[in-house]
Backbone as a printed PyTorch tensor [residue, N CA C, xyz], in Angstrom:
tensor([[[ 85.2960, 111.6750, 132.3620],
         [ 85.4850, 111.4370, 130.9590],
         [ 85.3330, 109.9470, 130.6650]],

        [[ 86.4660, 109.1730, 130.6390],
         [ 86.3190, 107.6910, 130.9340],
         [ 86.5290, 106.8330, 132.1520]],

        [[ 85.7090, 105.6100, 131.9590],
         [ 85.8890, 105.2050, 133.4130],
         [ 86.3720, 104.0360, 133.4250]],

        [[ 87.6360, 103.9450, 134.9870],
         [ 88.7400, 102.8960, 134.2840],
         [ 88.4930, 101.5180, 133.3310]],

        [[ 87.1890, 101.1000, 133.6410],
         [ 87.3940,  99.8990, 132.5290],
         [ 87.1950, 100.5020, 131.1390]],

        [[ 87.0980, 101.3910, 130.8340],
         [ 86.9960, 101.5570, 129.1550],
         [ 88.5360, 102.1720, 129.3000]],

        [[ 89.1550, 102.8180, 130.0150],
         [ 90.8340, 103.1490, 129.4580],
         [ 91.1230, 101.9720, 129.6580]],

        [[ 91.0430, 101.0650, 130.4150],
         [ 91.7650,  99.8200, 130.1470],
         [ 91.6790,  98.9100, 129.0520]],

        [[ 90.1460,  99.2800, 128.4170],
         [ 90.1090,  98.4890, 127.4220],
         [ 90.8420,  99.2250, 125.8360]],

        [[ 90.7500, 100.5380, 126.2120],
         [ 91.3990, 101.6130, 124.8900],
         [ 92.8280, 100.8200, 125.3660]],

        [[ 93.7080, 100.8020, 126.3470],
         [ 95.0290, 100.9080, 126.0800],
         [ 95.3410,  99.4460, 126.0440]],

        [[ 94.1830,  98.2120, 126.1270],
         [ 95.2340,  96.7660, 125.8590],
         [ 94.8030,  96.6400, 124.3960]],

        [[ 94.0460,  97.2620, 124.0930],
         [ 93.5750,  97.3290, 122.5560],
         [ 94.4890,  97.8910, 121.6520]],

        [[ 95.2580,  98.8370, 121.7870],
         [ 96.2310, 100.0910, 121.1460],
         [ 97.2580,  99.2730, 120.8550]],

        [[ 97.3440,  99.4160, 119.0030],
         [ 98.2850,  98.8790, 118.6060],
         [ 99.6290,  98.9500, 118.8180]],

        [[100.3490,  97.7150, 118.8680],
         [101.7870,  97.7130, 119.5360],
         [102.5410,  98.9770, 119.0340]],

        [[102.2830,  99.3260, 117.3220],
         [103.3680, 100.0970, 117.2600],
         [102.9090, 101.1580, 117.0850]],

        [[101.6360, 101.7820, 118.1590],
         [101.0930, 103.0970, 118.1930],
         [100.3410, 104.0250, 116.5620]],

        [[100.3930, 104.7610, 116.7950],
         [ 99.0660, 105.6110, 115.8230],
         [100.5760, 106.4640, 115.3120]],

        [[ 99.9580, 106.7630, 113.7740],
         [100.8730, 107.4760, 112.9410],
         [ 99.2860, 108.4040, 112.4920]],

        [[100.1120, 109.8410, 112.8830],
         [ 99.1070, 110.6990, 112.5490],
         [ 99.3850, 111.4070, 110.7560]],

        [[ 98.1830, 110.8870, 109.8990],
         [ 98.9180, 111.6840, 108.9420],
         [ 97.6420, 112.1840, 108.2960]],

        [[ 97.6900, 113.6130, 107.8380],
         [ 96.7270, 113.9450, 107.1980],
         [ 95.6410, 113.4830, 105.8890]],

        [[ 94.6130, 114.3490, 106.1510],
         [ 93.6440, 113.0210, 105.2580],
         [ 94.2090, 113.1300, 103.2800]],

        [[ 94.9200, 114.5110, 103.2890],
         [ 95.5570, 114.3340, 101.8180],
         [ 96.5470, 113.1360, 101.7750]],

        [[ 97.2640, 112.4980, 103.0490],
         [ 98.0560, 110.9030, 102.9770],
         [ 99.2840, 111.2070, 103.0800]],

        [[ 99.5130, 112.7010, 103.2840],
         [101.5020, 112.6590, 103.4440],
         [101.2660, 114.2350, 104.1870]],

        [[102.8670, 114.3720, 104.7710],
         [103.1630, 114.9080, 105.9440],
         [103.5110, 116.6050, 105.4610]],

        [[103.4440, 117.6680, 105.3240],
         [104.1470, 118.5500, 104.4670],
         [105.1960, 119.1030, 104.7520]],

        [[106.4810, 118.7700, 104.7330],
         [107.7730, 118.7380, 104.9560],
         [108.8490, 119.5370, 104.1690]],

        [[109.5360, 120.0710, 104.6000],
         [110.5600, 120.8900, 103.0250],
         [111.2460, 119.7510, 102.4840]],

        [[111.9510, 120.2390, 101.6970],
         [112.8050, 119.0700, 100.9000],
         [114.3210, 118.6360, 101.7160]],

        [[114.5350, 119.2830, 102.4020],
         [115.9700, 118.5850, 103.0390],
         [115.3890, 117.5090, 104.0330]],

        [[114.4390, 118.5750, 104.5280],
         [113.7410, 117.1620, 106.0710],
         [113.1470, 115.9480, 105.1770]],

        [[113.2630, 115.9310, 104.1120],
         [111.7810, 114.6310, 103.0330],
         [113.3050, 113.8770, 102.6180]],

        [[114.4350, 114.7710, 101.8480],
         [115.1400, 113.9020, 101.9030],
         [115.9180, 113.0580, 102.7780]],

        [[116.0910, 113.3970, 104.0790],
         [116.5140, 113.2310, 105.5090],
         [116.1060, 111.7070, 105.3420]],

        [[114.5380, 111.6970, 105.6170],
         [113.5720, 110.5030, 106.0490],
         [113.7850, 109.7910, 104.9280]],

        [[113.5700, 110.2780, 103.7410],
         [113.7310, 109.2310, 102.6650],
         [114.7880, 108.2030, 102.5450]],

        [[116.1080, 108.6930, 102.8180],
         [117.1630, 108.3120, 103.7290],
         [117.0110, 106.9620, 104.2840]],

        [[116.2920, 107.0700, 105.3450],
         [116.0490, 106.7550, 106.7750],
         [115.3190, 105.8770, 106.6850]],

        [[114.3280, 106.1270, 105.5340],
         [113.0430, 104.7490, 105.0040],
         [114.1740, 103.5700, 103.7020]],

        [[115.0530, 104.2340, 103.1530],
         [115.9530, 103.2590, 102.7140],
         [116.6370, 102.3220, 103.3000]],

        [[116.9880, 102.8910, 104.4460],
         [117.8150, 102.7160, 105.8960],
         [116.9750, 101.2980, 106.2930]],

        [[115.8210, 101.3890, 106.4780],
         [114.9120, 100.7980, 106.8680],
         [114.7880,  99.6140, 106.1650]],

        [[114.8000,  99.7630, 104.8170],
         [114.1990,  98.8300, 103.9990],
         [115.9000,  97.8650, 103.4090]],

        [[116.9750,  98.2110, 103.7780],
         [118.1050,  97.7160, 103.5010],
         [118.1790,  96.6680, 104.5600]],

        [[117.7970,  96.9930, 106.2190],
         [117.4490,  96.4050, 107.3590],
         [116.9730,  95.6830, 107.0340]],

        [[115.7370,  95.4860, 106.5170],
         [114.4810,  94.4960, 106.3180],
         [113.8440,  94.8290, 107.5850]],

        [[113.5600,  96.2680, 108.1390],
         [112.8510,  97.0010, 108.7790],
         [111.4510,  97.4120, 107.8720]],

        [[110.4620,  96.5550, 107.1860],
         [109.8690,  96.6460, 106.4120],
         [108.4090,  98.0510, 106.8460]],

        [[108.2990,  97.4420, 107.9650],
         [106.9670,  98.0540, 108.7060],
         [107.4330,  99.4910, 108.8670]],

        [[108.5170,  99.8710, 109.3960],
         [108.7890, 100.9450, 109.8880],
         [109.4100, 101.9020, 108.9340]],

        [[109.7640, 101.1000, 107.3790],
         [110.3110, 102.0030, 106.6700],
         [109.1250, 102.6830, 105.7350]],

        [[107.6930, 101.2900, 105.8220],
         [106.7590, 101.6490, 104.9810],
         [105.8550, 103.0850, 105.7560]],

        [[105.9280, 103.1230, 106.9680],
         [105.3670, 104.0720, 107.9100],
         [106.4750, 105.5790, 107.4680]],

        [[107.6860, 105.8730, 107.2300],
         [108.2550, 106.5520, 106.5000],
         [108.0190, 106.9730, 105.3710]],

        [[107.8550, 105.7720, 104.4230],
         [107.3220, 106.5840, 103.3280],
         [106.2370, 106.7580, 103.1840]],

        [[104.8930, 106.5850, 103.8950],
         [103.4910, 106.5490, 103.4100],
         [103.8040, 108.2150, 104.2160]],

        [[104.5150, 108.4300, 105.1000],
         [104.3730, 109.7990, 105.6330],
         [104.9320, 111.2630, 104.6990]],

        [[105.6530, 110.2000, 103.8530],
         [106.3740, 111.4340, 102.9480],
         [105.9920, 111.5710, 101.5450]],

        [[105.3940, 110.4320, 101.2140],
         [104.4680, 109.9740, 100.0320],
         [105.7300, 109.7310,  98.9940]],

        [[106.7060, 108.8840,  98.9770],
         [107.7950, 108.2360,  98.0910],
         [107.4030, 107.1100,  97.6500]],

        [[107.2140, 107.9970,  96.5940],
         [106.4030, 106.7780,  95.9930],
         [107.4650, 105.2470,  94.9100]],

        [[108.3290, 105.7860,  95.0900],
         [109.5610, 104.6650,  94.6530],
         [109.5250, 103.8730,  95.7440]],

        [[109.8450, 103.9890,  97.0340],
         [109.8110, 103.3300,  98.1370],
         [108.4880, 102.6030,  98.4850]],

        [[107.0800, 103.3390,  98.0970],
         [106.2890, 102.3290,  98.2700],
         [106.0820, 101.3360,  97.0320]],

        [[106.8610, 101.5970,  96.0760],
         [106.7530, 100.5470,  94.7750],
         [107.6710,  99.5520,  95.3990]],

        [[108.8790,  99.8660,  95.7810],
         [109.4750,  98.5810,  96.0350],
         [108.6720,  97.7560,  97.2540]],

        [[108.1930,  98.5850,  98.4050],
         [107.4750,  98.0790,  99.2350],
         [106.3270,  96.9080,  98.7760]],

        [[105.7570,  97.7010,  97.2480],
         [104.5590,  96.4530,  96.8990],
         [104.9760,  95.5770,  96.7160]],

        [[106.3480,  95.6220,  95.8120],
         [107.1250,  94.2260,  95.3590],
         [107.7430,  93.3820,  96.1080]],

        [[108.0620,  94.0200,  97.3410],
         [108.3040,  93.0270,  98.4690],
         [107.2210,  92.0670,  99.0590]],

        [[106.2360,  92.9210,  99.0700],
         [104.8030,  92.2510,  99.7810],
         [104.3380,  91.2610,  98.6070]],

        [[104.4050,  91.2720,  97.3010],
         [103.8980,  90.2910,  96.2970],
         [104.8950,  89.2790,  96.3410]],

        [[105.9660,  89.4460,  96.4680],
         [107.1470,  88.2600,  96.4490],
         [106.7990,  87.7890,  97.3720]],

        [[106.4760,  88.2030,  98.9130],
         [106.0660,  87.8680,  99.7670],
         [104.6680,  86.7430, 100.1770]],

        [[103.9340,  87.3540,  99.0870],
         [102.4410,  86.8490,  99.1520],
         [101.3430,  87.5070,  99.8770]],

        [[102.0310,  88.7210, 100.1580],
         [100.8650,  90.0090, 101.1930],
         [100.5360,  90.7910, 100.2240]],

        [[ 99.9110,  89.9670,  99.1350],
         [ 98.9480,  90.7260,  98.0700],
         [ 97.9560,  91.8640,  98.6160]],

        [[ 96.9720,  91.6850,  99.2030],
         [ 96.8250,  93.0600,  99.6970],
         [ 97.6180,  93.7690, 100.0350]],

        [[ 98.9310,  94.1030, 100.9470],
         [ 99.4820,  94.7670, 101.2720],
         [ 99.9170,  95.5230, 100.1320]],

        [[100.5250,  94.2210,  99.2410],
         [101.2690,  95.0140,  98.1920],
         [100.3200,  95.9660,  97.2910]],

        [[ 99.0150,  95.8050,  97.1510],
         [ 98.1850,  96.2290,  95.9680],
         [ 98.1430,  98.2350,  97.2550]],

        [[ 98.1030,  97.7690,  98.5220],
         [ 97.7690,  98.9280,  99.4070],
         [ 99.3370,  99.9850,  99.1370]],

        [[100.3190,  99.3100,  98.8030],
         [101.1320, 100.2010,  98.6450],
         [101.2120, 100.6730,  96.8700]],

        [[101.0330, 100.1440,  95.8920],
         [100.5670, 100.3880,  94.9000],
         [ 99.7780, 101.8590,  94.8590]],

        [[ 98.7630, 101.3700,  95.4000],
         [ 97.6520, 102.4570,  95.6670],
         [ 98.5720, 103.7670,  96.0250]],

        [[ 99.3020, 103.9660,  96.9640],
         [ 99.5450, 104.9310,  97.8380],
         [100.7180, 105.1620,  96.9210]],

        [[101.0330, 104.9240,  96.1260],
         [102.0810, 105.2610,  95.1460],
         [101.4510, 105.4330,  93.8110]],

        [[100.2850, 105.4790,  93.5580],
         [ 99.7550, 105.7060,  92.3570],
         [100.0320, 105.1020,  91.4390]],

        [[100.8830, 103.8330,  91.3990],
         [101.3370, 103.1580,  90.5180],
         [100.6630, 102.4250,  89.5280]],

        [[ 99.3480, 102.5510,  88.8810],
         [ 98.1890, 102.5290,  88.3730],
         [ 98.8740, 100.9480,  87.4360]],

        [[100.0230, 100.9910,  86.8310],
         [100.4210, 100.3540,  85.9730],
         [101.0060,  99.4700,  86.7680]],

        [[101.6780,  98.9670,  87.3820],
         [101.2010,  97.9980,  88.8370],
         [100.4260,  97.4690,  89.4270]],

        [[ 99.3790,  98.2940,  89.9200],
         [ 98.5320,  98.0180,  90.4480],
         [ 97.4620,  97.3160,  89.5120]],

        [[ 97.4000,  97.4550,  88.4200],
         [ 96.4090,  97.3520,  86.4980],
         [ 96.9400,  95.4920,  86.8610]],

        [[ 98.3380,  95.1060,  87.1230],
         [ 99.1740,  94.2680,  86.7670],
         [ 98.5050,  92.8790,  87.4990]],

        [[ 99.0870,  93.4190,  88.8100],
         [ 98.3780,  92.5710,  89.9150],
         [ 96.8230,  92.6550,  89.6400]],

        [[ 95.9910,  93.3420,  89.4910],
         [ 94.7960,  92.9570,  89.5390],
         [ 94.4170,  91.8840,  88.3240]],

        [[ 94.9820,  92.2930,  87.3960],
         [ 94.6320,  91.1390,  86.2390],
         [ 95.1320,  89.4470,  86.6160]],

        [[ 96.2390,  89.6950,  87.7720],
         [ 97.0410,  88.3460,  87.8790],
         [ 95.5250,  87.7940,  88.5970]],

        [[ 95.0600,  88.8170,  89.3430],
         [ 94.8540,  88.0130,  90.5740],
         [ 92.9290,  87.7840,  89.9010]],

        [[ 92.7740,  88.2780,  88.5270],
         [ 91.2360,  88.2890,  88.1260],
         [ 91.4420,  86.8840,  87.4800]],

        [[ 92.5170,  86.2150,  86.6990],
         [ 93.0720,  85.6440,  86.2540],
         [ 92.9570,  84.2240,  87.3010]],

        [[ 93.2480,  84.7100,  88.2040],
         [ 93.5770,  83.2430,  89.5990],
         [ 92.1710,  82.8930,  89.4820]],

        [[ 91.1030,  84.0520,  89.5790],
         [ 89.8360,  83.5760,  89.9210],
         [ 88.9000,  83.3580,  89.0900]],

        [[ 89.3920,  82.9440,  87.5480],
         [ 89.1430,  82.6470,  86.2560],
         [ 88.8860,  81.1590,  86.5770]],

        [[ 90.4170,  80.7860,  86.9650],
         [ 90.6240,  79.6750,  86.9970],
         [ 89.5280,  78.7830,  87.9650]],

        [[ 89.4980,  79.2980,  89.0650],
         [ 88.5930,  78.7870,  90.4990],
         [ 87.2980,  78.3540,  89.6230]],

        [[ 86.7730,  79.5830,  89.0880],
         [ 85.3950,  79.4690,  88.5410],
         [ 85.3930,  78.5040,  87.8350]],

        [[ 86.6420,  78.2520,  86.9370],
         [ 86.0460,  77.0340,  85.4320],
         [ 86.4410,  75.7920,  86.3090]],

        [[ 86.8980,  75.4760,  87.2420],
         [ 87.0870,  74.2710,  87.8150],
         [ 85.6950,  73.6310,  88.2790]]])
């Protein structure tokens, strides 16, 4: 199948915090006690300032409150992409509308200089 130098090169390559399998609709299909469980658990996370691991929670359950606060962390932050990527995944259109104007706005400025 493979030969050891290509598994060696698949496994120093493989991201530290491994592969999250989630279907190509973007969330996991779960009943509602197990969604509220995790939802939980991604609060849990995000009270921590377990940011990475709570956003991997909710992109799996598709909470989309949790990835709104997630964007707003990442824009306070300055991980404008990040934040616009959790936007997205929360459908937050009116958010996402927000930041893009800030950031069409930044590059208003660049140009007339």
């Amino acid at each position: 199948m493979f030969k050891n130098n290509q598994k060696e090169f698949i496994f120093n390559n493989m991201p530290k915090e491994g592969f999250i399998k989630i279907p190509k609709s973007g969330s996991v299909n779960i009943n509602s006690r197990d969604k509220v469980l995790l939802v939980r658990k991604g609060n849990e996370l995000m009270n921590q300032k377990d940011y990475e691991q709570a956003k991997r929670v909710f992109l799996a359950v598709n909470y989309s409150a949790g990835l709104i606060r997630l964007g707003e962390y990442y824009q306070d932050e300055g991980k404008i992409y990040e934040a616009l990527k959790m936007y997205k995944s929360a459908n937050a259109n009116n958010k996402l509308n927000t930041l893009t104007e800030k950031m069409a706005g930044v590059l208003r400025l660049w140009i007339e200089r």
